[in-house]
DRENPA-367251 format. One record per residue (C-alpha): residue number from 1; residue in three letters; z, y, x. Coordinates in pm, 1 decimal, padded with zeros to 6 digits, always signed. Each point is the difference from the previous one (the first is absolute). Example, Ala and Ser with C-alpha at 12.3 -4.5 7.8 and 13.67 -1.06 7.14 Angstrom:
+-----+--------+----------+----------+----------+
| num | residu |        w |        v |        u |
+-----+--------+----------+----------+----------+
|   1 |    ala | +00780.0 | -00450.0 | +01230.0 |
|   2 |    ser | -00066.0 | +00344.0 | +00137.0 |
+-----+--------+----------+----------+----------+
This chain:
+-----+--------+----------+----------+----------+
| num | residu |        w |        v |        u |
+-----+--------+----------+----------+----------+
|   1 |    unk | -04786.2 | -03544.6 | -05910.8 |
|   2 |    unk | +00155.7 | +00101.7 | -00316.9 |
|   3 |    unk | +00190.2 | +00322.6 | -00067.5 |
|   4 |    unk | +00311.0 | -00137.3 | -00020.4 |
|   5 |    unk | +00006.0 | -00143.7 | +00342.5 |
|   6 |    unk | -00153.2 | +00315.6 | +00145.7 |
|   7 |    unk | +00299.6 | +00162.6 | -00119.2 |
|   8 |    unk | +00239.9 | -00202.0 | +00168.3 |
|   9 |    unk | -00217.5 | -00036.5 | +00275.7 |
|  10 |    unk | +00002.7 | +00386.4 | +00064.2 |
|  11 |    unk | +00392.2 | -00009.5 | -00111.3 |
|  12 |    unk | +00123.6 | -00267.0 | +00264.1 |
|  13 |    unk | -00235.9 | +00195.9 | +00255.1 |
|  14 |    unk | +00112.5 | +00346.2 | -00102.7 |
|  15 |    unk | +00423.9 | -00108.4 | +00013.6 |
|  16 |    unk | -00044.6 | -00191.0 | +00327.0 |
|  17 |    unk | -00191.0 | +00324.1 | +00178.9 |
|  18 |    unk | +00294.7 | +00206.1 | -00123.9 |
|  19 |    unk | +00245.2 | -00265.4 | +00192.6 |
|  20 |    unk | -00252.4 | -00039.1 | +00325.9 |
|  21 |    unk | -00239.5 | +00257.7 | -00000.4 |
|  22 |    unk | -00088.3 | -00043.3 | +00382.5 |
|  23 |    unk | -00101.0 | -00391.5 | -00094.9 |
|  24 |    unk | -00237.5 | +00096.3 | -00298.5 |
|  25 |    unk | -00334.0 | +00151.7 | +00165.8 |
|  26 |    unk | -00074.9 | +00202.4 | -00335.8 |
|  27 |    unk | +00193.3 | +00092.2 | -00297.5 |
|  28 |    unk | -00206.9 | -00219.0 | -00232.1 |
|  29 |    unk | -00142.2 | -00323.4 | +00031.9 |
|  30 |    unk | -00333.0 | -00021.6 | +00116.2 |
|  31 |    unk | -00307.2 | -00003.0 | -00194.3 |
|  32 |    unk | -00258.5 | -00235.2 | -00114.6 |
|  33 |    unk | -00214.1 | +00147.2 | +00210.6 |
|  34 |    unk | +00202.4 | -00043.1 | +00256.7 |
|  35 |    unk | +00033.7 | -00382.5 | -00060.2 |
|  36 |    unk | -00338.2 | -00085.9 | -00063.4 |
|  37 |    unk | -00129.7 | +00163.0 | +00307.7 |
|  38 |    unk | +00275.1 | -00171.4 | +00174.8 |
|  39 |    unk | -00107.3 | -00340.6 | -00120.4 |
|  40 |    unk | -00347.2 | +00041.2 | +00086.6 |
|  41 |    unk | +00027.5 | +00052.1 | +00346.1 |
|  42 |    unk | +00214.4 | -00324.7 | -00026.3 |
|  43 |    unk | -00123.6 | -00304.6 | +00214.2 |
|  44 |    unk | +00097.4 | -00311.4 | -00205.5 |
|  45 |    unk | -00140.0 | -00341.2 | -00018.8 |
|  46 |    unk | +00116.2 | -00266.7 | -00247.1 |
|  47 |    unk | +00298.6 | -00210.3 | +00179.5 |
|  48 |    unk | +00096.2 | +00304.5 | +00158.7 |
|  49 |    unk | +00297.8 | +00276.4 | -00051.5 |
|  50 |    unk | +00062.0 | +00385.7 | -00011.0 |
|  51 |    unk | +00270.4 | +00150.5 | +00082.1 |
|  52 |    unk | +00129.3 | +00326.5 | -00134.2 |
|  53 |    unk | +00290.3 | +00179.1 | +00192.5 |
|  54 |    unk | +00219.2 | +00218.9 | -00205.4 |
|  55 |    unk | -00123.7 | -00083.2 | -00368.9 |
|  56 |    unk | +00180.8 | +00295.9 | -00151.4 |
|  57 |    unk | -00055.7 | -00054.3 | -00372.8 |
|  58 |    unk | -00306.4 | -00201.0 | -00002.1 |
|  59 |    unk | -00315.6 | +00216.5 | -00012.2 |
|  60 |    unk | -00201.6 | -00162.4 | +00279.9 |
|  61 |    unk | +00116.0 | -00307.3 | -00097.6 |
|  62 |    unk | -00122.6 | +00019.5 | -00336.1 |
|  63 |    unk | -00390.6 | +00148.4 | +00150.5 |
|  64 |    unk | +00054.8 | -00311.9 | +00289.3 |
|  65 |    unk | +00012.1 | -00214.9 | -00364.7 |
|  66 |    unk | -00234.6 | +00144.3 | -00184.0 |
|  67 |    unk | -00258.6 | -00062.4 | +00314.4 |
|  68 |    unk | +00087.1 | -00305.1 | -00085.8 |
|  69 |    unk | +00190.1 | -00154.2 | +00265.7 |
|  70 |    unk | +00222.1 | -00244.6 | -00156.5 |
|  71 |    unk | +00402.2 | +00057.1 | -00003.8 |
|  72 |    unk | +00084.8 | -00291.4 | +00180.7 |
|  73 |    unk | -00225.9 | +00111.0 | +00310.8 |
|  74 |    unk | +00201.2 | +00390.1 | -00030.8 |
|  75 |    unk | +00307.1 | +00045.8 | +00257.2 |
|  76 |    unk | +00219.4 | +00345.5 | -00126.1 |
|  77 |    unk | +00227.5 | +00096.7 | +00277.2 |
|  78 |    unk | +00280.0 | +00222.6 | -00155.4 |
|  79 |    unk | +00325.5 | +00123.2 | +00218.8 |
|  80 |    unk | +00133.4 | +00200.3 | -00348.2 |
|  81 |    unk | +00242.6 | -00206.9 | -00224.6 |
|  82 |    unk | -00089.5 | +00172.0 | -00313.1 |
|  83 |    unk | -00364.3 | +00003.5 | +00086.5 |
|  84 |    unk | -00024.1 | -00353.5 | +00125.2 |
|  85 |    unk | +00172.2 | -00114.8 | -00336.4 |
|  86 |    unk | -00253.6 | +00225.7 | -00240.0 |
|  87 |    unk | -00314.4 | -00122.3 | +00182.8 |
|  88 |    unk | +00120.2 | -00351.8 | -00019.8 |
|  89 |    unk | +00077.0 | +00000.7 | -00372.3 |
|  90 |    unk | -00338.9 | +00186.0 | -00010.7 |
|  91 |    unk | -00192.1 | -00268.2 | +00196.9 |
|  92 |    unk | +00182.5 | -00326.1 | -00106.6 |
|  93 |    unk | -00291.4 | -00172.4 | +00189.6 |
|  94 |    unk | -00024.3 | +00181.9 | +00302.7 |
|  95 |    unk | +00176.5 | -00114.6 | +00282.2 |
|  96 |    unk | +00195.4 | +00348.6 | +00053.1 |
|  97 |    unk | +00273.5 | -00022.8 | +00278.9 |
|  98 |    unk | +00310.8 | +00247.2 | +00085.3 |
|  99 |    unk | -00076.3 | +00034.0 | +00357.5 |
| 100 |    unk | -00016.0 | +00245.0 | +00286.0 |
| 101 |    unk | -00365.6 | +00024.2 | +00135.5 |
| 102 |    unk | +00108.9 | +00001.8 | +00344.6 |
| 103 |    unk | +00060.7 | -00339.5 | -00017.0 |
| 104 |    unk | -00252.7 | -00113.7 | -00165.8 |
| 105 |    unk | -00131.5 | -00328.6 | +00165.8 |
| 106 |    unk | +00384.1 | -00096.5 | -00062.8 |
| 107 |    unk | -00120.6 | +00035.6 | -00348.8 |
| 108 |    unk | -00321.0 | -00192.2 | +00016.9 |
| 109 |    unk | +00104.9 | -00268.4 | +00158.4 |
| 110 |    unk | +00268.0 | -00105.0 | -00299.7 |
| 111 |    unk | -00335.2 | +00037.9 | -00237.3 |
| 112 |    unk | -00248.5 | -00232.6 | -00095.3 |
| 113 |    unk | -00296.9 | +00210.9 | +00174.3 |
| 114 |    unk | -00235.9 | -00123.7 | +00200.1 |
| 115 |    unk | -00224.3 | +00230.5 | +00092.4 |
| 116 |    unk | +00038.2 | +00403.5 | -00072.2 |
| 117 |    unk | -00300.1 | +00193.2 | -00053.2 |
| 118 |    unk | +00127.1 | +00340.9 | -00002.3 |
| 119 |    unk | +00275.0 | +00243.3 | +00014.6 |
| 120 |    unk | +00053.1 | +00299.4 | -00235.2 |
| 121 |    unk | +00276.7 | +00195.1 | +00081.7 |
| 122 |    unk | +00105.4 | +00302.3 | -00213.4 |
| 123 |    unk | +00296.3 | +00085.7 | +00208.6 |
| 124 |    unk | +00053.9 | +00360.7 | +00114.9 |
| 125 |    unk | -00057.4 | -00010.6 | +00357.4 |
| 126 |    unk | -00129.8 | +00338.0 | +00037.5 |
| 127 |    unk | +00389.5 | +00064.8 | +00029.4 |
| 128 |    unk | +00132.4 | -00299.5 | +00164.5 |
| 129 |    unk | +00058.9 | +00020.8 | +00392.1 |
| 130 |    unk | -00257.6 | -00219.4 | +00257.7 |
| 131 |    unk | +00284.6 | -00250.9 | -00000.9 |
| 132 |    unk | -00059.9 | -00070.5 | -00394.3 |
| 133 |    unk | -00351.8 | +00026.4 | +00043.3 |
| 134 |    unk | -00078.4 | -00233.0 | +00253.9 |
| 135 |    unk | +00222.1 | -00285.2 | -00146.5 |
| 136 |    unk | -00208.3 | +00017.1 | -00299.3 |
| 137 |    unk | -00285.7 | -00011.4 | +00158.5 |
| 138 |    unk | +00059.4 | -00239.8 | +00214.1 |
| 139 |    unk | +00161.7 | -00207.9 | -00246.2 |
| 140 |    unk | -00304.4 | +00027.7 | -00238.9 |
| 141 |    unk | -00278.6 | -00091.9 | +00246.3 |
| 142 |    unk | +00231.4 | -00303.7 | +00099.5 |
| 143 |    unk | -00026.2 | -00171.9 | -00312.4 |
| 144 |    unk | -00390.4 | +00022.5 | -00020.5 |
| 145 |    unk | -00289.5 | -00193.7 | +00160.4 |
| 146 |    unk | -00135.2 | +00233.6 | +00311.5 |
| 147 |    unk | -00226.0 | +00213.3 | -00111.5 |
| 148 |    unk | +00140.5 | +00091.6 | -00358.3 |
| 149 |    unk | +00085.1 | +00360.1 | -00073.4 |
| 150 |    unk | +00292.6 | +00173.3 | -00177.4 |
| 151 |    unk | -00022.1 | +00270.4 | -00253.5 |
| 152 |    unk | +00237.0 | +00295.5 | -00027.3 |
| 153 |    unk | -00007.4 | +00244.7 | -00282.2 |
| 154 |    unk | +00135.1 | +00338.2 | +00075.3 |
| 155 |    unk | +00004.8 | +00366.7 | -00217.6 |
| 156 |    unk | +00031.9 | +00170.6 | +00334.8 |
| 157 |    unk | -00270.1 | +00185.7 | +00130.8 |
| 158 |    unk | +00086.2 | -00131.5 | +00359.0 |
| 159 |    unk | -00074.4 | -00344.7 | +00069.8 |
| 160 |    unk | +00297.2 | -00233.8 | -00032.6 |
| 161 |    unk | -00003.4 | -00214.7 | +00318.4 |
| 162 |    unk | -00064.5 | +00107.9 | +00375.8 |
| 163 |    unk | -00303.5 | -00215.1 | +00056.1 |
| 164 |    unk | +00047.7 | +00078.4 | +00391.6 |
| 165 |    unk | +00379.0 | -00073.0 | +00030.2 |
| 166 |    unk | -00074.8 | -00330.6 | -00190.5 |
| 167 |    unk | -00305.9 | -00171.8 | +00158.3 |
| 168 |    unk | -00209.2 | +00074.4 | -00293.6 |
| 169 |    unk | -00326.6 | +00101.7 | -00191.7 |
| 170 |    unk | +00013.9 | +00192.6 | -00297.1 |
| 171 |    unk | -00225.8 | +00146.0 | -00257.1 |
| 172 |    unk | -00007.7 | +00144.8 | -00318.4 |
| 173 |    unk | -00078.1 | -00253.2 | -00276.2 |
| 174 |    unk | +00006.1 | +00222.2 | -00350.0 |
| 175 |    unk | +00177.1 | +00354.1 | -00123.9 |
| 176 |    unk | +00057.4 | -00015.6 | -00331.3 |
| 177 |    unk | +00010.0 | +00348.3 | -00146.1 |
| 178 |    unk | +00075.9 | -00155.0 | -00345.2 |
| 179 |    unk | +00349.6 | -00051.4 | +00112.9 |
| 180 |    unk | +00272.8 | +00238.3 | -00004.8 |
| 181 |    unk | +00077.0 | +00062.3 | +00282.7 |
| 182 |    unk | -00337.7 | -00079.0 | +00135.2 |
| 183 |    unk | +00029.2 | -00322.9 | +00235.3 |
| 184 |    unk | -00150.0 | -00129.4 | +00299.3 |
| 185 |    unk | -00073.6 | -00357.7 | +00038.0 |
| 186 |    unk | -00052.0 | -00099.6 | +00411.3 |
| 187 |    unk | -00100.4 | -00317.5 | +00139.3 |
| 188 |    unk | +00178.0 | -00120.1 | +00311.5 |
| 189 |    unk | -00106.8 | -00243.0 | +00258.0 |
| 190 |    unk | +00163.7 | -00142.0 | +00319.0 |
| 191 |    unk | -00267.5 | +00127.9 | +00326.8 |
| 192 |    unk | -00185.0 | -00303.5 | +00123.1 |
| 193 |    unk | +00007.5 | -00039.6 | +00352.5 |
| 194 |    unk | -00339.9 | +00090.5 | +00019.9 |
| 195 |    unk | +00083.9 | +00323.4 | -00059.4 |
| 196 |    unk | +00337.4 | +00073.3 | +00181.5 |
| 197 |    unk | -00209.3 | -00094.8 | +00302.0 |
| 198 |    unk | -00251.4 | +00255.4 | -00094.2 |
| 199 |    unk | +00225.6 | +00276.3 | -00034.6 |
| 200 |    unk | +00189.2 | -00131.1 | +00337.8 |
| 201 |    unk | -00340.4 | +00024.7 | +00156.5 |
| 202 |    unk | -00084.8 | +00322.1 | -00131.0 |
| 203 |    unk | +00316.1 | +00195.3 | +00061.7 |
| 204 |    unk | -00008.7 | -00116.4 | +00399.2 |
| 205 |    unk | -00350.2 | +00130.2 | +00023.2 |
| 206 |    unk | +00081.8 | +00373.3 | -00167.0 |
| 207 |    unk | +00314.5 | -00055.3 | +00266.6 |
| 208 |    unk | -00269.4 | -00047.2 | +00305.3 |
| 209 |    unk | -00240.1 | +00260.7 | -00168.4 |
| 210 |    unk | +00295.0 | +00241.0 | +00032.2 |
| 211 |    unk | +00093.9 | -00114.5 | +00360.5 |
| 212 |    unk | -00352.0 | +00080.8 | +00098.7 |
| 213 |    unk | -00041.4 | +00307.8 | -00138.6 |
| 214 |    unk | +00357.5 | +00111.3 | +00136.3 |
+-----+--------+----------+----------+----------+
């Protein structure tokens, strides 16, 4: 990336946090670090897409890229105006889409996709209410084969997304200290049936346990 378009990068990032502060998760753009840690964890296979909600200005794009998935198997989802139009003149081959992530199968469906590997979303959700949360989740896990996981980055110290309130597992994939703010990258999966019924099965025997010893 060349100095020039770090500078614009971190201007464009910089002006839009000063319009929308609660939208921007940090007050710079993340780090390549960040990005390359991100696209590691990535599951992609050739023929397949990834899909990044709320792009910002580009930086895990640009690590997705240099991974070397090719642009015409990246997705951007980007709700800002000004945003959406810098990452698009940015990534002229990137399929990069003005959309609301909450409807995002609405989205794939007018695409060319497939099949969807994974989803990377950048979004702040520490902040959002259960409502938010759960339509992106949901919406995420419905574009991808069963089994597939999603990827949230966060600079929170408290984990992003109620795992309990939203049927799934959850652990820590990297924390990049490198990054300012320092970042957590979790790995979410839907719970197989296999172990709902486990933890069904478990929680009526503590429930006897308790009648027993009452």
């Amino acid at each position: 990336m060349s100095q020039s378009n770090t500078v614009t990068e971190n201007e464009v990032f910089f002006k839009h946090w000063l319009r929308s502060p609660k939208s921007m998760g940090s007050i710079i753009p993340s780090s390549m670090w960040l990005a390359r840690a991100i696209a590691a964890e990535v599951d992609w296979q050739p023929g397949s897409h990834v899909i990044e909600l709320g792009g910002g200005t580009g930086a895990i794009t640009q690590g997705l890229l240099e991974r070397g998935i090719p642009a015409s198997n990246l997705v951007v989802v980007e709700l800002e105006t000004n945003l959406h139009t810098y990452l698009s003149g940015r990534y002229p081959d990137v399929t990069v889409v003005q959309g609301d992530a909450t409807r995002l199968s609405e989205i794939v469906a007018r695409l060319p996709i497939d099949r969807v590997s994974t989803v990377i979303s950048g979004l702040p959700m520490v902040r959002m209410p259960i409502t938010f949360k759960r339509a992106i989740v949901d919406q995420s896990f419905s574009v991808m084969p069963k089994g597939h996981f999603m990827l949230q980055y966060t600079y929170s110290p408290l984990a992003p997304v109620p795992v309990k309130d939203l049927n799934l597992e959850a652990d820590l994939a990297r924390y990049v200290i490198r990054n300012f703010p320092p970042a957590a990258v979790w790995r979410y999966r839907r719970k197989s049936l296999q172990h709902e019924l486990l933890g069904l099965r478990a929680s009526r025997v503590i429930s006897h346990d308790a009648l027993m010893c009452a």
